[in-house]
PQR file with spaces between the fields and no chain letter, atoms N, CA, C, O and H, PARSE charges and radii, in Angstrom:
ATOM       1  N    UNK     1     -11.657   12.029    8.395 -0.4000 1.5000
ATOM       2  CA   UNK     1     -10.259   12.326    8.283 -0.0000 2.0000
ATOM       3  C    UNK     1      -9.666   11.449    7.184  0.5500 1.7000
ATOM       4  O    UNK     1      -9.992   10.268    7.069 -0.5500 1.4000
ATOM       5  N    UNK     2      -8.713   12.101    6.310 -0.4000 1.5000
ATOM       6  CA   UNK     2      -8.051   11.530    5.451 -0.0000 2.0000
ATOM       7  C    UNK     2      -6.693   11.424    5.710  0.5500 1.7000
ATOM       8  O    UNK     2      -6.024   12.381    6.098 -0.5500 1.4000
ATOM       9  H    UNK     2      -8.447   13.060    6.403  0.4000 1.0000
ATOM      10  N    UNK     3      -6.228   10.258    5.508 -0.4000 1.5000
ATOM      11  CA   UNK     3      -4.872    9.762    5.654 -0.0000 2.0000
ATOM      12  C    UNK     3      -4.212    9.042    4.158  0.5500 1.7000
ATOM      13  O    UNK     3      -4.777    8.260    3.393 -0.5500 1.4000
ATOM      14  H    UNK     3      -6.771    9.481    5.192  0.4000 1.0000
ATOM      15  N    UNK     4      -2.986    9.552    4.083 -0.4000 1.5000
ATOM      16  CA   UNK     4      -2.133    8.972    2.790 -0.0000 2.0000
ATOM      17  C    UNK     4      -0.257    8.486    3.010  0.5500 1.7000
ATOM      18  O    UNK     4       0.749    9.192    3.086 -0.5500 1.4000
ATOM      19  H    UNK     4      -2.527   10.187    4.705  0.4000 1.0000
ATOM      20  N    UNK     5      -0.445    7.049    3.054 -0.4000 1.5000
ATOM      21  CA   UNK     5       1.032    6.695    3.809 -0.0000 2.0000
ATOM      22  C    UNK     5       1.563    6.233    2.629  0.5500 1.7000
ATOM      23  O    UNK     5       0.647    5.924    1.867 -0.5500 1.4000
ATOM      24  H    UNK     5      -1.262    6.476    2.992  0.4000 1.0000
ATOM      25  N    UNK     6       2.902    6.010    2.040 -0.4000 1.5000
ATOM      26  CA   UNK     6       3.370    5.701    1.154 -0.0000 2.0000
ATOM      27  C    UNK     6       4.616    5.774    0.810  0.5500 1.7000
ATOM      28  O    UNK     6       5.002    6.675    1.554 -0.5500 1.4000
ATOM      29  H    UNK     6       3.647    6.261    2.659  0.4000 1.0000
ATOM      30  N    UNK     7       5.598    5.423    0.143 -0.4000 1.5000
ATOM      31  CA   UNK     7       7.087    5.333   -0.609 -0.0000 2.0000
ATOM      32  C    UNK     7       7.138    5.323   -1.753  0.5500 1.7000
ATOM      33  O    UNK     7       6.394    4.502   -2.289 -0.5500 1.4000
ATOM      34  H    UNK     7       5.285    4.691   -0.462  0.4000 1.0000
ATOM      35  N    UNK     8       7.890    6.079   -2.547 -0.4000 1.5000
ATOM      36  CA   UNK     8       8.117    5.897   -4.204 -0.0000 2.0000
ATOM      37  C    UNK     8       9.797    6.177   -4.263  0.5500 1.7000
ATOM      38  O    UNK     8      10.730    5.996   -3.481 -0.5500 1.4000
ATOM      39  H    UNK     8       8.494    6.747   -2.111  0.4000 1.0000
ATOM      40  N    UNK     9       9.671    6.628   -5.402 -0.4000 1.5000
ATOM      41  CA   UNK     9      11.168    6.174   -5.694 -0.0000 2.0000
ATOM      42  C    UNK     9      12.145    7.581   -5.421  0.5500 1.7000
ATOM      43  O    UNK     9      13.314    7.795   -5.741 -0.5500 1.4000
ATOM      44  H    UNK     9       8.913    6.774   -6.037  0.4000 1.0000
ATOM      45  N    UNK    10      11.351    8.260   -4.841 -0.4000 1.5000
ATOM      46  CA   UNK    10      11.913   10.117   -4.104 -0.0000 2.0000
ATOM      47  C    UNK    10      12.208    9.323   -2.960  0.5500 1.7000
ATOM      48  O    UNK    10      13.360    8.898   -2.874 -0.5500 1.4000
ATOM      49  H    UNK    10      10.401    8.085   -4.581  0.4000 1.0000
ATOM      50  N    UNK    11      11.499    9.076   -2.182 -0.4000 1.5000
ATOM      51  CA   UNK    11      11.656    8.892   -0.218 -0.0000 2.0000
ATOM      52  C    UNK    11      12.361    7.402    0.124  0.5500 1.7000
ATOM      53  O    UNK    11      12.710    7.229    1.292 -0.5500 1.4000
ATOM      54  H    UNK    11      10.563    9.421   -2.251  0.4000 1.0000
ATOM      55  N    UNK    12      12.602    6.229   -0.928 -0.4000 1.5000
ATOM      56  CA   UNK    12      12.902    5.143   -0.541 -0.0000 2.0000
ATOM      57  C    UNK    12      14.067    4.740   -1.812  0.5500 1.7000
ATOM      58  O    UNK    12      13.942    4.982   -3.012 -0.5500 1.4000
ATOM      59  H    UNK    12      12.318    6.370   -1.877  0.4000 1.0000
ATOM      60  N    UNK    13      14.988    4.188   -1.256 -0.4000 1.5000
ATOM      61  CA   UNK    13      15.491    3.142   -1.612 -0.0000 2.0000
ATOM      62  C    UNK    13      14.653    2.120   -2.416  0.5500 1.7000
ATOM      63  O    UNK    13      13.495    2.063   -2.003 -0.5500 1.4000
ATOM      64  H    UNK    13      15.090    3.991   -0.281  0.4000 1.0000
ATOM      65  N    UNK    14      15.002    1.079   -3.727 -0.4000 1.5000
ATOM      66  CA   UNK    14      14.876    0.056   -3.966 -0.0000 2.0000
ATOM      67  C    UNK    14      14.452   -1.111   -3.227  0.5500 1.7000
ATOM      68  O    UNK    14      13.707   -2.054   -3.493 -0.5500 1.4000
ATOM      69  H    UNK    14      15.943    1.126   -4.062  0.4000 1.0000
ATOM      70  N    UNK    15      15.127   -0.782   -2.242 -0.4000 1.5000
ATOM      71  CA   UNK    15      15.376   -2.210   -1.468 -0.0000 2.0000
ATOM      72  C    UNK    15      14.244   -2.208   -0.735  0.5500 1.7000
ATOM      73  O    UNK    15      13.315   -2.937   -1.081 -0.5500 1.4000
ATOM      74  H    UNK    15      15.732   -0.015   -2.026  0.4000 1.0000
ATOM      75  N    UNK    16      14.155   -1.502    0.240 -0.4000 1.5000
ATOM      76  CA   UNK    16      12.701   -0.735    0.902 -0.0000 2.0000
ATOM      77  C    UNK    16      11.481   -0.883   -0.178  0.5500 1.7000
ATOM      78  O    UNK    16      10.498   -1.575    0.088 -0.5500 1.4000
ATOM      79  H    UNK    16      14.910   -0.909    0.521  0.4000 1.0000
ATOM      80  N    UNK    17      11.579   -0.374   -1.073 -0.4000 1.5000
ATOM      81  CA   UNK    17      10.479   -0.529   -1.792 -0.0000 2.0000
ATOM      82  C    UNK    17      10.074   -1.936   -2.548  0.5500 1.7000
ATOM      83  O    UNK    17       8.876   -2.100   -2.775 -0.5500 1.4000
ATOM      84  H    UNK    17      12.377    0.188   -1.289  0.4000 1.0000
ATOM      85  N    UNK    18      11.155   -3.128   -3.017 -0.4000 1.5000
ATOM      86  CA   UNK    18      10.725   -4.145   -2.993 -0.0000 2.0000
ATOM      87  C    UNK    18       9.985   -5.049   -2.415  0.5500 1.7000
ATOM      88  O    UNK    18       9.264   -5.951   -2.842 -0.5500 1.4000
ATOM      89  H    UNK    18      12.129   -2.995   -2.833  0.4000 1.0000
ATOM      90  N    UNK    19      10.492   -4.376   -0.575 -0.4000 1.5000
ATOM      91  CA   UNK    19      10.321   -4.992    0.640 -0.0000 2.0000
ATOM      92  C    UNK    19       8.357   -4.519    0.566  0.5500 1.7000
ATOM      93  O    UNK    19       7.694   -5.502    0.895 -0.5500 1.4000
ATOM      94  H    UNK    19      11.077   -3.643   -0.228  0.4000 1.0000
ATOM      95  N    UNK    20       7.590   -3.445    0.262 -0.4000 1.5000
ATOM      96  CA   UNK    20       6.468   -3.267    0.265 -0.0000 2.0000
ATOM      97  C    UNK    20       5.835   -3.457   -0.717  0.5500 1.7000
ATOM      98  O    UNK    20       4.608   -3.370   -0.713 -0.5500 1.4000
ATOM      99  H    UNK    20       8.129   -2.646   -0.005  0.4000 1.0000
ATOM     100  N    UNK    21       6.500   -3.743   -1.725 -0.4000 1.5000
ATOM     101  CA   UNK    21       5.549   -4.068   -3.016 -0.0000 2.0000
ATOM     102  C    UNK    21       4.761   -5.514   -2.755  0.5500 1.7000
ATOM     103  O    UNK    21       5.191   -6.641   -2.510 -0.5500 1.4000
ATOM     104  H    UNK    21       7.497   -3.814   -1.728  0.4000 1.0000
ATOM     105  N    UNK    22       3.209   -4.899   -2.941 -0.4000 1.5000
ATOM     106  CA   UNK    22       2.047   -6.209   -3.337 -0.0000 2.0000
ATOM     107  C    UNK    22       1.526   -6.471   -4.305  0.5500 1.7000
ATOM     108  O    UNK    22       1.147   -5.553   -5.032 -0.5500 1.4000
ATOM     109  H    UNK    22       2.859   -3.983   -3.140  0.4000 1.0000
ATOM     110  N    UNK    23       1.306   -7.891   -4.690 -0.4000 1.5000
ATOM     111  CA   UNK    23       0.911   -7.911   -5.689 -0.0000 2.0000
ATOM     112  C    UNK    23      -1.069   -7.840   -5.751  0.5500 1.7000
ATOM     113  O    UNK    23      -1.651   -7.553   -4.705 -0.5500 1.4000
ATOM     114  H    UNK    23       1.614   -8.637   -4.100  0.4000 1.0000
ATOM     115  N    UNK    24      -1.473   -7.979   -6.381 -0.4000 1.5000
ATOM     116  CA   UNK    24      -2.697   -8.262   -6.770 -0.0000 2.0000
ATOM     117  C    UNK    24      -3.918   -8.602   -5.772  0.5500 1.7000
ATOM     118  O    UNK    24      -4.862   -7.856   -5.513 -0.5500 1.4000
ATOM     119  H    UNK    24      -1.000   -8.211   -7.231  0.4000 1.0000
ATOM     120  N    UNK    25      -3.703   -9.782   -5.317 -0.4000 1.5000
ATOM     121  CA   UNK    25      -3.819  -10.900   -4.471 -0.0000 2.0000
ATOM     122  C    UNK    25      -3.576  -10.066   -3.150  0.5500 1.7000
ATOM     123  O    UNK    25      -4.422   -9.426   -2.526 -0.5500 1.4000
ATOM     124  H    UNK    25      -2.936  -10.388   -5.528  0.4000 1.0000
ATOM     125  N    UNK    26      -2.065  -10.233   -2.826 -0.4000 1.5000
ATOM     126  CA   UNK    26      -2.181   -9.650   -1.486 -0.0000 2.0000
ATOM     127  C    UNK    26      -2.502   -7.841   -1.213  0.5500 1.7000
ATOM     128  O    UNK    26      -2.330   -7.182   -0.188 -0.5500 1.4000
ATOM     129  H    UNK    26      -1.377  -10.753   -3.333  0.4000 1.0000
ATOM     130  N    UNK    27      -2.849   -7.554   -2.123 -0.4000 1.5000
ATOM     131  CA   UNK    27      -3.242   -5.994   -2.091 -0.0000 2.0000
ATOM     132  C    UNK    27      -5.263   -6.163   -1.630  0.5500 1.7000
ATOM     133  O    UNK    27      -5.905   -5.353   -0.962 -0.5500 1.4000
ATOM     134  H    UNK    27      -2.989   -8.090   -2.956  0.4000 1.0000
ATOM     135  N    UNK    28      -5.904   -7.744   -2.407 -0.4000 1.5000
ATOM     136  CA   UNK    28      -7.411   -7.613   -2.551 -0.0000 2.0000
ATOM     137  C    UNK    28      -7.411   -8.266   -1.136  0.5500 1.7000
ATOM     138  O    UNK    28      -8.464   -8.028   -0.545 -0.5500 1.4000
ATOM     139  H    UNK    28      -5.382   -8.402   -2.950  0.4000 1.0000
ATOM     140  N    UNK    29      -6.493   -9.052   -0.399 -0.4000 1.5000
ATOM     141  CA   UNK    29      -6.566   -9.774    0.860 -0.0000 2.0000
ATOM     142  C    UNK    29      -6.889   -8.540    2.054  0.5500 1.7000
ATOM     143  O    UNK    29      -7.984   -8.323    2.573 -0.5500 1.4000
ATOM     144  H    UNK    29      -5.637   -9.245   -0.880  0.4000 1.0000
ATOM     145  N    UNK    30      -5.573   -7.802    2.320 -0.4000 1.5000
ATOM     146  CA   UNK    30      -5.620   -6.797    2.696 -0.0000 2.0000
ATOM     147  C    UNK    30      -6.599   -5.991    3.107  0.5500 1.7000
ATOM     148  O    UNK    30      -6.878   -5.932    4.304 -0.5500 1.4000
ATOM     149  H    UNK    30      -4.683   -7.979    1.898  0.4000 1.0000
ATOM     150  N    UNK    31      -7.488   -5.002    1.854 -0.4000 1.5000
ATOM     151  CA   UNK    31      -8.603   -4.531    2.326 -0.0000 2.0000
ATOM     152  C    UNK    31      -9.520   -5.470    2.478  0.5500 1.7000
ATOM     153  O    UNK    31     -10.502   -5.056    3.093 -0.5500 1.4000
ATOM     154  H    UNK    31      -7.261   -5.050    0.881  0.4000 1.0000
ATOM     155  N    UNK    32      -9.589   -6.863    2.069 -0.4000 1.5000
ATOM     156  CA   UNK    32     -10.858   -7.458    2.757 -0.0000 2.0000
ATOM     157  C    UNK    32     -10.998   -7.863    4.500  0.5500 1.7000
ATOM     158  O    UNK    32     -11.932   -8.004    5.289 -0.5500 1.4000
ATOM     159  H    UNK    32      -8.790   -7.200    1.569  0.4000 1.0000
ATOM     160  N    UNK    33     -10.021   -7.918    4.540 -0.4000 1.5000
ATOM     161  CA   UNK    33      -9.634   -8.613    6.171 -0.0000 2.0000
ATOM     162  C    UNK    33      -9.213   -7.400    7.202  0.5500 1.7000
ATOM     163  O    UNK    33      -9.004   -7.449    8.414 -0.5500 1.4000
ATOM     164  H    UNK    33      -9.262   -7.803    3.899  0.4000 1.0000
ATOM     165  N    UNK    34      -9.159   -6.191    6.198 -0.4000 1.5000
ATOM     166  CA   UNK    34      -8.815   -4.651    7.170 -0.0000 2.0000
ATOM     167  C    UNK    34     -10.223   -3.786    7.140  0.5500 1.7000
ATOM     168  O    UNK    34     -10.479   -3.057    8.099 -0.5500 1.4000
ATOM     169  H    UNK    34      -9.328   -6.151    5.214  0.4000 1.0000
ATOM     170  N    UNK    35     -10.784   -3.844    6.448 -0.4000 1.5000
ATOM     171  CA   UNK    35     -12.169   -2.619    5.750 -0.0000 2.0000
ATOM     172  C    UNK    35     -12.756   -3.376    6.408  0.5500 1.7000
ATOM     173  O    UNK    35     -13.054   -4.566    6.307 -0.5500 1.4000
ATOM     174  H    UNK    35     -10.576   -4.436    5.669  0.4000 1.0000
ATOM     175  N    UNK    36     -13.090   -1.746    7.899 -0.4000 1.5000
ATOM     176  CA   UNK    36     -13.834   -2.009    8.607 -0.0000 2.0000
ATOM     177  C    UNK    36     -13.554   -2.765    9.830  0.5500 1.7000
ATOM     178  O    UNK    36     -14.458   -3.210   10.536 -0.5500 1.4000
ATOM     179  H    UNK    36     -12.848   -0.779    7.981  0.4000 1.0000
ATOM     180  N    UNK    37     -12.510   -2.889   10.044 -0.4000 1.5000
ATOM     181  CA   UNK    37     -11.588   -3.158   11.085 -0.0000 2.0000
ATOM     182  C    UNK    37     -10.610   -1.966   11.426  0.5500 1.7000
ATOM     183  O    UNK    37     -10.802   -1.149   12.327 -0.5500 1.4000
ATOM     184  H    UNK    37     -11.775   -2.527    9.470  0.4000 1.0000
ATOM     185  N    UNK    38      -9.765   -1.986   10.752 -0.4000 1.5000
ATOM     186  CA   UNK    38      -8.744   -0.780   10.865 -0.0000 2.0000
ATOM     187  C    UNK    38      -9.185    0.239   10.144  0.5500 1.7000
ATOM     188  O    UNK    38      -8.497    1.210   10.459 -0.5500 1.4000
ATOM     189  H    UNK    38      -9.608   -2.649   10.020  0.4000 1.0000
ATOM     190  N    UNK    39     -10.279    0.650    9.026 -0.4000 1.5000
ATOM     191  CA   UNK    39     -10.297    2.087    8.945 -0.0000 2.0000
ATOM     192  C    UNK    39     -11.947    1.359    7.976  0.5500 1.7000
ATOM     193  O    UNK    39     -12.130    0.144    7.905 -0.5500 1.4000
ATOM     194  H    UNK    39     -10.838   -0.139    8.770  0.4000 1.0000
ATOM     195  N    UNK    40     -12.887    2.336    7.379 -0.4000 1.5000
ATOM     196  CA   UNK    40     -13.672    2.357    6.990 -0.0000 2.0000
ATOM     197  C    UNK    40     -13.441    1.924    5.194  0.5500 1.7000
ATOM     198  O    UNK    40     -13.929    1.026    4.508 -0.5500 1.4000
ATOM     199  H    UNK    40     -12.738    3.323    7.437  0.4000 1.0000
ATOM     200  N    UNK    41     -12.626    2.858    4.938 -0.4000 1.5000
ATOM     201  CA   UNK    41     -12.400    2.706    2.973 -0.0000 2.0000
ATOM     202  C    UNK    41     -10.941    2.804    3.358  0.5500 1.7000
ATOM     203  O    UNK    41     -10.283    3.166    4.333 -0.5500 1.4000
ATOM     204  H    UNK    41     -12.231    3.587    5.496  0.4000 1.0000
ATOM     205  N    UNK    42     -10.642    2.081    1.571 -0.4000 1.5000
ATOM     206  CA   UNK    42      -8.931    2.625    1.798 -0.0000 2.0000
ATOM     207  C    UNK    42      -8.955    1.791    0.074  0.5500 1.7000
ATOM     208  O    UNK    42      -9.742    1.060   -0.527 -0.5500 1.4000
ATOM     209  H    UNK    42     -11.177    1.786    0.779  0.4000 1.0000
ATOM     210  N    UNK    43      -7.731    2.360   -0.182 -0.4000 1.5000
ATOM     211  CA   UNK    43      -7.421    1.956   -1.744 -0.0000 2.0000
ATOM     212  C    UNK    43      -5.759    1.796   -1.558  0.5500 1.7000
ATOM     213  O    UNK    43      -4.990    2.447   -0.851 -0.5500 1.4000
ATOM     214  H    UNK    43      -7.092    2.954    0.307  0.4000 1.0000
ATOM     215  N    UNK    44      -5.518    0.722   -2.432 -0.4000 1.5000
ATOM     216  CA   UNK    44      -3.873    0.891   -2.515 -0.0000 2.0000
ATOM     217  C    UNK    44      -3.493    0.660   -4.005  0.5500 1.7000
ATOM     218  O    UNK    44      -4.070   -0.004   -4.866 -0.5500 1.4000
ATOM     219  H    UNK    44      -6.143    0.194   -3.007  0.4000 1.0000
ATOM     220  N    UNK    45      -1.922    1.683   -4.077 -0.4000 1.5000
ATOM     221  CA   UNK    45      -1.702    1.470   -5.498 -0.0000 2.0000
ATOM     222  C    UNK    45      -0.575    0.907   -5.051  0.5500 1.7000
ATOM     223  O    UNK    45      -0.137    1.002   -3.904 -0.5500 1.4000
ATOM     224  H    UNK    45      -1.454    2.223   -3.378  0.4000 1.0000
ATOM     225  N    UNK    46       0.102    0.070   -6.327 -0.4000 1.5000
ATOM     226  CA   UNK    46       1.218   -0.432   -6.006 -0.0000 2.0000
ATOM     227  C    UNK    46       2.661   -0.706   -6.905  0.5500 1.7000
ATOM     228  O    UNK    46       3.040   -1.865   -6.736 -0.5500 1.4000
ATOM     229  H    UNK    46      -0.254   -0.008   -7.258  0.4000 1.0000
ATOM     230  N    UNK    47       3.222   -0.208   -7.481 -0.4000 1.5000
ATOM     231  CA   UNK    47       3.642   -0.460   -8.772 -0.0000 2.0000
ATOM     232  C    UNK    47       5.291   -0.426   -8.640  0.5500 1.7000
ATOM     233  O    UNK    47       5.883   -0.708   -7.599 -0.5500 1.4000
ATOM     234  H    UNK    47       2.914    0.733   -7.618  0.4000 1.0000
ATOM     235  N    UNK    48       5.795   -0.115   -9.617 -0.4000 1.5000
ATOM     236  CA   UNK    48       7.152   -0.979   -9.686 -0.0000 2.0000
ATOM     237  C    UNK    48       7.953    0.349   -8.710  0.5500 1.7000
ATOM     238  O    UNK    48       8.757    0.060   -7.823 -0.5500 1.4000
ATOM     239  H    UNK    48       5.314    0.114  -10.463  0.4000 1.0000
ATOM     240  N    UNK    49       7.613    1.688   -9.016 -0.4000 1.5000
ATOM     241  CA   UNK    49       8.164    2.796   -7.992 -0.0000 2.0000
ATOM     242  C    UNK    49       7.324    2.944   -6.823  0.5500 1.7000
ATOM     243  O    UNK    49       8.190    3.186   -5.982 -0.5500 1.4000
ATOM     244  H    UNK    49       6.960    1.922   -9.737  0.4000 1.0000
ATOM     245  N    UNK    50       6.268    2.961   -6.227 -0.4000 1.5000
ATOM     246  CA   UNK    50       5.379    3.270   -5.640 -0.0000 2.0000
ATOM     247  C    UNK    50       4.756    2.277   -5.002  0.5500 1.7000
ATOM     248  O    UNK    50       4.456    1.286   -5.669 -0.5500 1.4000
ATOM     249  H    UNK    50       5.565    2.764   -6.910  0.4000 1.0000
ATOM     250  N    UNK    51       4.432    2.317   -3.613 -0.4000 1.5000
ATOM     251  CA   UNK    51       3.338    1.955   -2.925 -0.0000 2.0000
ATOM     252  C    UNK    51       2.393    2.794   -2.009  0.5500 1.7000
ATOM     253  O    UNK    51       3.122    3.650   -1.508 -0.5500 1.4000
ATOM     254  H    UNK    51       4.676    3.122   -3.072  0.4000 1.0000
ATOM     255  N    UNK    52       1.580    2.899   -1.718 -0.4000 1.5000
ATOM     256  CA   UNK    52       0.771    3.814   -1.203 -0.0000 2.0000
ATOM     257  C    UNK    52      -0.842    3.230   -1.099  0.5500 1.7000
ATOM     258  O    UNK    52      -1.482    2.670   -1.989 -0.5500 1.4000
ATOM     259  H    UNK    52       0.988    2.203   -2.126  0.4000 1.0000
ATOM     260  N    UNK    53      -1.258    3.544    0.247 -0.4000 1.5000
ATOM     261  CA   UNK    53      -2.463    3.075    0.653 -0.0000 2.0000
ATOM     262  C    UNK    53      -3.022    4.596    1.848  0.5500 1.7000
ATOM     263  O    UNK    53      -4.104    4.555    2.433 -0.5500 1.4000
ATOM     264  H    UNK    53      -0.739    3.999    0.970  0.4000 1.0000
């Protein structure tokens, strides 16, 4: 099963979306300490409109 959760700059507010933006670091933390715990694979993008994993 495939799953795609996310906010960009259609469905959220600024403010909201500051509130989820990761950087680098906490984006590589993330899947190391989740993959394979909470789901098998997963990728996240993250950028100045957009977050999504």
């Amino acid at each position: 099963m495939i799953y795609a959760v996310g906010v960009n700059h259609h469905t959220a507010p600024v403010t909201i979306r500051e509130c989820l933006h990761l950087t680098d670091d906490e984006i590589a933390a993330f899947l190391r300490d989740n993959t394979g715990v909470l789901f098998k694979e997963a990728g996240i993008v993250s950028t100045c409109n957009r977050t999504e994993l």
